[in-house]
N, C-alpha and C positions, 0 to 999 in steps of 0.2 A: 511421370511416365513409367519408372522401376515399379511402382505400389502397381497400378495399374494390370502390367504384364505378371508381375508375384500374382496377382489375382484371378488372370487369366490361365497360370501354370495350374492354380489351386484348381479352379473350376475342371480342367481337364485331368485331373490328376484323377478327380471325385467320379469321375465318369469311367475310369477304367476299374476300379477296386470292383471286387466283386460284394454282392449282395448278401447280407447274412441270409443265413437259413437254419430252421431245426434243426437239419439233418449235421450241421457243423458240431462238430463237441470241441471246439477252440474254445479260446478265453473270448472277452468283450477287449475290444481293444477302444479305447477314451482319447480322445481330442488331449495335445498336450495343453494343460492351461496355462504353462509360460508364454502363448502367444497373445495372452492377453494384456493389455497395455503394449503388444507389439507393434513399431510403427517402420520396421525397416525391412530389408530385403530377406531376413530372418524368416519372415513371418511363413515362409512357404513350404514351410518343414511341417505338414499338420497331424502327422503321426509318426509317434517313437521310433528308433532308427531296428529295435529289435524286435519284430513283430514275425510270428511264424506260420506257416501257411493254411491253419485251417483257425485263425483266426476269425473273429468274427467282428468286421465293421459296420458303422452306422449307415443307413442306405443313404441319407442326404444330412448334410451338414451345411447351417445356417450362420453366417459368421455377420455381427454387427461391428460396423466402422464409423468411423468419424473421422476426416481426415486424411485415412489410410490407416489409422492406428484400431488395432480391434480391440474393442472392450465387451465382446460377449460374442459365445458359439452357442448354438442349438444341435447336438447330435439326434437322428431319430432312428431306432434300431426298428427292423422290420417286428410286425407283430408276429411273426414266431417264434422271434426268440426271448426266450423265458426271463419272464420279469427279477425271477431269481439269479438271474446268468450276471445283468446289469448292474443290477442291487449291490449285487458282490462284487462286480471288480472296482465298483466305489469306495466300498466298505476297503476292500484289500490297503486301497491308497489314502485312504479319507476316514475311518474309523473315528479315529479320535477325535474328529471335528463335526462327529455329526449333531446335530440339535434334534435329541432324544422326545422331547416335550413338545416338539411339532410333529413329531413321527403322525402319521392317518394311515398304518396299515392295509383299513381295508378301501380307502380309496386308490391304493400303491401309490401314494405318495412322501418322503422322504427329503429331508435336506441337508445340508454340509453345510459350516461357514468357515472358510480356511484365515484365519486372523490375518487381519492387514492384507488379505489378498484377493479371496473370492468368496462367491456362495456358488453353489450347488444343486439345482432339486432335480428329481427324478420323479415322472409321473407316467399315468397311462392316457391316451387320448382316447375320450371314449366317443360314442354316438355324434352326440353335438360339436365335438369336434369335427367329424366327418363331415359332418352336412355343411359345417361354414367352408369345409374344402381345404383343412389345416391337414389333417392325415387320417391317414386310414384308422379307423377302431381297433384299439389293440397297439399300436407303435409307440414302442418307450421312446417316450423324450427325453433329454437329459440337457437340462440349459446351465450355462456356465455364464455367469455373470462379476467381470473386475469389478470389488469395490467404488463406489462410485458413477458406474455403470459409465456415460459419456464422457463425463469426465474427471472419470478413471484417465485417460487418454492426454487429458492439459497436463499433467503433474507426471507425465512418463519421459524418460528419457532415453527409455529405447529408441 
């Protein structure tokens, strides 16, 4: 019943942030990935406690569970803000972990593999994304996925 209602706070929480936009010159503010392998009342903390107001958050955020325990978010930043804006605040936190040799710049796609914890890719949705009704052309995705992906979740003791 607690995972339940954590989920129900999340959902309404997602409703009230406001929507990035160009016109924001804040930072990207990123999904914490410590809620990943998260399966307690913890879990409902979905953004850093210091975030400052011309911020710019992801317009919807996709969380997979098993359980109640999540083992992957999907952030998707509206298409106007700049593919470079995303990139970097990855890079800021993720540099050293990124896998150079899969880089596809000109598809803007990019990945991260954090040892023993998660991967990372950041992509553009293009056209055919659209028409399946995934997102708008142009929306940075950014999916986080624990190690292990489902179960990631069995071997958690959060």
């Amino acid at each position: 019943m607690m995972k339940t209602i954590a989920a129900l706070l999340l959902m309404l929480t997602l409703l009230y942030l406001p929507a990035a936009s160009a016109q924001d010159a804040g930072h990207v503010v990123l999904p914490k990935p410590s809620l990943l392998r998260c399966s307690s009342s913890d879990c409902s903390q979905l953004w850093p406690a210091d975030v400052d107001e011309k911020a710019i958050f992801p317009k919807q955020v996709i969380v997979d569970t098993d359980h109640g325990c999540i083992y992957g978010m999907t952030a998707l930043y509206d298409k106007s803000v700049p593919f470079d804006l995303v990139k970097s605040a990855l890079d800021d936190r993720y540099q050293q972990w990124r896998v150079e040799e899969m880089d596809k710049p000109a598809l803007h796609a990019y990945i991260w593999r954090v040892p023993q914890k998660l991967v990372i890719e950041i992509s553009v949705d293009d056209k055919a994304a659209e028409k399946r009704g995934w997102a708008e052309a142009g929306t940075k995705r950014v999916i986080f996925i624990a190690f292990g992906g489902r179960n990631a979740c069995k071997s958690s003791s959060k």
